[in-house]
N, C-alpha and C positions, 0 to 999 in steps of 0.2 A: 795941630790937633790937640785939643787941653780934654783934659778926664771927663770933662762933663759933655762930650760931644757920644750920641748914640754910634752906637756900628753901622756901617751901611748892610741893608740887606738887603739881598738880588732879586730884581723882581720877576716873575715866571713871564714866558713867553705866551704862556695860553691862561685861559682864564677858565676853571670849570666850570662846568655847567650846572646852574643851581640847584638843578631837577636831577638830582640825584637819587632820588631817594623811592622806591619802585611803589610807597603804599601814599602818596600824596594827597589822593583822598579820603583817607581816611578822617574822619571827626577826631578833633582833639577833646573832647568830654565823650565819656563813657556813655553807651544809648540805658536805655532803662532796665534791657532785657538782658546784659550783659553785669547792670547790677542786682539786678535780681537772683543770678548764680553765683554770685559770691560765696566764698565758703563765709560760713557768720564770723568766723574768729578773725579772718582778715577784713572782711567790711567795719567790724568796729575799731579796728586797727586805724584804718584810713581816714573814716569817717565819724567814730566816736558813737558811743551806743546810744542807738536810737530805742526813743521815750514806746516800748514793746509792752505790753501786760504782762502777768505772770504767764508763761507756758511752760508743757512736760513735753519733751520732744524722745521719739522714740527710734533708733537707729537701728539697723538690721541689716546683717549680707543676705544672702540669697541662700536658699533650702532647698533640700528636694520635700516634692510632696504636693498635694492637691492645698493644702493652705496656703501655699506659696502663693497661688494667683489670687485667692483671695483676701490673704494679707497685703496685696500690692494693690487689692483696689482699695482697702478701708486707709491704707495710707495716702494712694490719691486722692479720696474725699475728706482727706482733713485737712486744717485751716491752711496749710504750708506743706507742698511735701515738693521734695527734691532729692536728682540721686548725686552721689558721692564719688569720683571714679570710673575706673569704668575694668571690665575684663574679670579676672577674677580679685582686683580690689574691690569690686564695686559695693558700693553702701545704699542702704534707703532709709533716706531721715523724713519722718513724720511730723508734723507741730502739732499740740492740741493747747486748746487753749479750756480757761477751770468749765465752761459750759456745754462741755463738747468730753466731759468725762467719760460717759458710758461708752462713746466710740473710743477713748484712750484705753478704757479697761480691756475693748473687747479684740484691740490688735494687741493690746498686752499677753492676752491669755495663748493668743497663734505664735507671736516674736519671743516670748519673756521667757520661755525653759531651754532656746538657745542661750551659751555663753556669750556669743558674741552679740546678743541685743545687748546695747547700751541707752540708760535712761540718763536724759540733759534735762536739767532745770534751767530756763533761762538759758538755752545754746550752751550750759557748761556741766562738765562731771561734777557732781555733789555726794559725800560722804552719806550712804542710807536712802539712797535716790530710792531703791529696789524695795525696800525694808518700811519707808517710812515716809518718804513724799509720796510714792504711787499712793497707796493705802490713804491718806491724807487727803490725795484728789478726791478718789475712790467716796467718802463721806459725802462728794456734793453730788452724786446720784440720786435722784428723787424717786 
């Protein structure tokens, strides 16, 4: 036997079975509607940011109170909305886009005096979001 000869290795009596695996049909590409619930910070992770206009995205937990339900519809009717979580994590994020200001101002005024509305520029936190982008959309109001 010289150095350069491999080891033998034993070969099994049985052979598995290929079909191992219990989800086999599943698709190997994601369906559309599976990306479309992506959180945004990981889809552009994976995928790389996609060519989006400017938008003010407006996030909120849940309140008590009669504006509760109808801050949950004026966030359905905007450009994107999607929930966060679920239980008592749960989130409601809003898209608006600069055309669609006067419905951003007017879920503003229902979400915006809880601490926990957060205002996203662009899917992200921005210094003065509160102070000086709102206000700034706010201008293209006719």
């Amino acid at each position: 036997m010289s150095e350069n000869t491999p080891p033998e290795v034993p070969v099994p009596e049985y052979r598995p079975v290929e079909r191992f695996w219990p989800y086999v049909d599943l698709p190997e590409q994601p369906t559309a509607e599976e990306l479309a619930s992506l959180n945004p910070e990981l889809a552009e992770a994976l995928f790389g940011r996609p060519k989006l206009p400017f938008s003010v995205s407006l996030e909120f937990s849940p309140f008590e109170g009669a504006a509760y339900t109808r801050a949950l519809d004026m966030a359905r009717a905007s450009a994107e909305y999607r929930e966060l979580g679920s239980g008592s994590s749960l989130r409601h994020r809003a898209r608006f886009y600069p055309e669609a200001a006067l419905e951003l101002r007017d879920l503003f005024e229902l979400v915006g005096p809880f601490d926990s509305t957060d205002v996203l520029i662009d899917d992200k936190p921005v210094p003065y979001a509160r102070e000086l982008w709102l206000p700034l959309v706010w201008m293209l109001i006719r």
